[in-house]
N, C-alpha and C positions, 0 to 999 in steps of 0.2 A: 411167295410172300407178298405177293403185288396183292392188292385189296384186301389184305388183313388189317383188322385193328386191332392193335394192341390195346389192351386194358390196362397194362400196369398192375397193380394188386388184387386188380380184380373190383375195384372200385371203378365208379361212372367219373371220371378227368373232369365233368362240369362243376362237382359238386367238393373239390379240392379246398377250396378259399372261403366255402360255410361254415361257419360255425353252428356245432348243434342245439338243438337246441335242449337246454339242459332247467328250464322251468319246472319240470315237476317235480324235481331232487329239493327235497325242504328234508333238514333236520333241525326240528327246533330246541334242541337240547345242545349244541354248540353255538356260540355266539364271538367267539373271537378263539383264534386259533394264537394259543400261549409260544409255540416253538417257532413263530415268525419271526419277534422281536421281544428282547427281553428290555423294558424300556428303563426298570431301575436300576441296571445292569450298563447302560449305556450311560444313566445319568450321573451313577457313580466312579464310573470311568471318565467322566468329562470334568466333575468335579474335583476327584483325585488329580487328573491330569493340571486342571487351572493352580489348584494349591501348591503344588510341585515347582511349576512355572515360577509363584510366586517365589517360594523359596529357595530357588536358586536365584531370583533377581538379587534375593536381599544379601545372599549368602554371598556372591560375586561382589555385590555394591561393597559391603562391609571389607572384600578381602582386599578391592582396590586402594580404598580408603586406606588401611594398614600398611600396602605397600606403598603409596604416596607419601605415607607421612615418614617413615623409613630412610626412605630416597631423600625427602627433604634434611632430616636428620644429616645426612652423610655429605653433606653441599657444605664446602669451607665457607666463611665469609666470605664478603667480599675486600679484594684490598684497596689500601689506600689511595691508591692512586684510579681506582674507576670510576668511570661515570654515572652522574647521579639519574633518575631517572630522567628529568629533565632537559639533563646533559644531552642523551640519548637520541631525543626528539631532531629530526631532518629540520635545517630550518624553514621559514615562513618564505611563501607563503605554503600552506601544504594541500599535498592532496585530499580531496575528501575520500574515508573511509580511512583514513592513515591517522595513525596513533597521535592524538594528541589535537585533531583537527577538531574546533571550537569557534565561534563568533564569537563577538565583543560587540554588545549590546552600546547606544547612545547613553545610557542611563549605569555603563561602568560593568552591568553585569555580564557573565561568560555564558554561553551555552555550549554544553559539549554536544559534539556531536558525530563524535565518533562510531565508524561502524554502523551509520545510520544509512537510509537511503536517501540517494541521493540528491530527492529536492528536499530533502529536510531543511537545508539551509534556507533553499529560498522561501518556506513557510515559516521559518522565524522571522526573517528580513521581511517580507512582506507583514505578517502581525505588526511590526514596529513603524513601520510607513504607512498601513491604516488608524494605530494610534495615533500618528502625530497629523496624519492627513485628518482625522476626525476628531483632531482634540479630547481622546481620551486618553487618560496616562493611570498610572497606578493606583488601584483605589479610589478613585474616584479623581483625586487632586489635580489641579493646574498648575502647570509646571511655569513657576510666577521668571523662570529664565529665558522663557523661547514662549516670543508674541504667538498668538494660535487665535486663529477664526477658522469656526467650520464651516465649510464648504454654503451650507446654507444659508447660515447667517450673512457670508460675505454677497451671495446671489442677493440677498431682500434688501443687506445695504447700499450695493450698486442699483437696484429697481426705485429703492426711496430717494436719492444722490442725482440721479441721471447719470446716464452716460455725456460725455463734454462731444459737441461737435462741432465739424469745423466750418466755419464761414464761407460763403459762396461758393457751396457745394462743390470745393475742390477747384472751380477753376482758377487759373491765373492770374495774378494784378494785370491792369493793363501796361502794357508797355514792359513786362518782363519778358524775358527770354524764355523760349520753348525749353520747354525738361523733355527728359528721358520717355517720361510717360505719354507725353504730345505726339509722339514719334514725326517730329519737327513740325507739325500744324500749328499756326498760330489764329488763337481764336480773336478776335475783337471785328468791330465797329468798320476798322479803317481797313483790311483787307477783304479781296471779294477775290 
C-alpha cells in the first residue's frame, strides 16, 4: 500500500470545496419557488397569534378585577377603636420614600413626596430658595411680608453707595497698644 493514492470516490481531493459551476441552468418560466414560504400563512399566524394575546390580556384583566372587587366586598369594617389613616403614619421626622413623607412649603403649602426619588426633596427646597434668593414668588407678586432685593439690584446699589473704608489704611493710633494682628511689632516714629 506504500505509494498508493487513494482517490476517495473517485473524484480528484483538489476540487472538494468548488463549487460548480451551474450558469448555464436558466429556466425562465419559474420565478419564485411557492413551497419555500408560505408568507400569508405566516402572516395570519402572527396576526391570529397577536389577537389571542390580546385577548387573554383583557379576559385576565377583567377576571382580576371581579375578584378584587369580591375580596373587597367580604372585608368587615373597620372597628371603632382603629386607627385613622393618619393615625397610622410613623412619626416626624420621616423617612423619605415612607408613607406620608411631605415638605411644608414657606408659603403654608405641602408637597407630597412620597415614593419619590430621592432628591426630590431637595429640588422643591431648592426651587423655594432660588424664589426668595431671586425675588420671585407666585405669579408674579411681592411678598409685601419678607424685605427682597435681588441679588443684582443689591450688587448696583453697593457700586452707586460705595463701599465705607477705613481710615489710615488699618494702621494703629499712635501710642496704642500692639493687637493680635501686629504680632507684637509696634509701628511709629519713636521706635527704631
Amino acid at each position: 500500500m506504500a505509494g498508493s493514492k487513494h482517490k476517495g470516490n473517485g473524484h480528484d481531493p483538489r476540487h472538494v470545496t468548488e463549487t460548480p459551476d451551474v450558469s448555464h441552468i436558466k429556466n425562465v418560466d419559474v420565478t419564485h419557488e411557492a413551497s419555500d414560504v408560505n408568507v400569508s400563512g405566516v402572516l395570519k399566524f402572527v396576526l391570529g397569534l397577536t389577537f389571542l394575546g390580546v385577548f387573554v390580556f383583557v379576559l385576565m384583566w377583567g377576571m382580576f378585577r371581579l375578584l378584587n372587587a369580591q375580596e373587597t366586598e367580604k372585608e368587615p369594617p373597620a372597628g371603632p377603636m382603629a386607627m385613622t389613616e393618619q393615625e397610622r403614619l410613623p412619626p416626624l421626622p420621616r423617612l423619605q420614600a415612607a408613607k406620608g413623607f411631605e415638605v411644608k412649603l414657606e408659603n403654608g403649602e405641602t408637597v407630597n413626596l412620597e415614593n419619590k426619588e430621592p432628591d426630590a426633596e431637595y429640588r422643591v427646597l431648592r426651587e423655594q430658595w432660588d424664589r426668595r434668593l431671586n425675588c420671585k414668588f407666585e405669579g408674579g407678586a411681592i411678598d409685601t411680608r419678607v424685605y427682597c432685593v435681588s441679588i443684582e439690584k443689591a450688587m448696583d446699589d453697593v457700586l452707586k453707595s460705595g463701599l465705607p473704608a477705613r481710615n489710615n489704611a488699618g494702621k494703629p493710633a499712635e501710642g496704642a497698644p500692639p493687637t493680635a494682628w501686629s504680632s507684637g511689632r509696634v509701628s511709629g516714629q519713636g521706635n527704631q
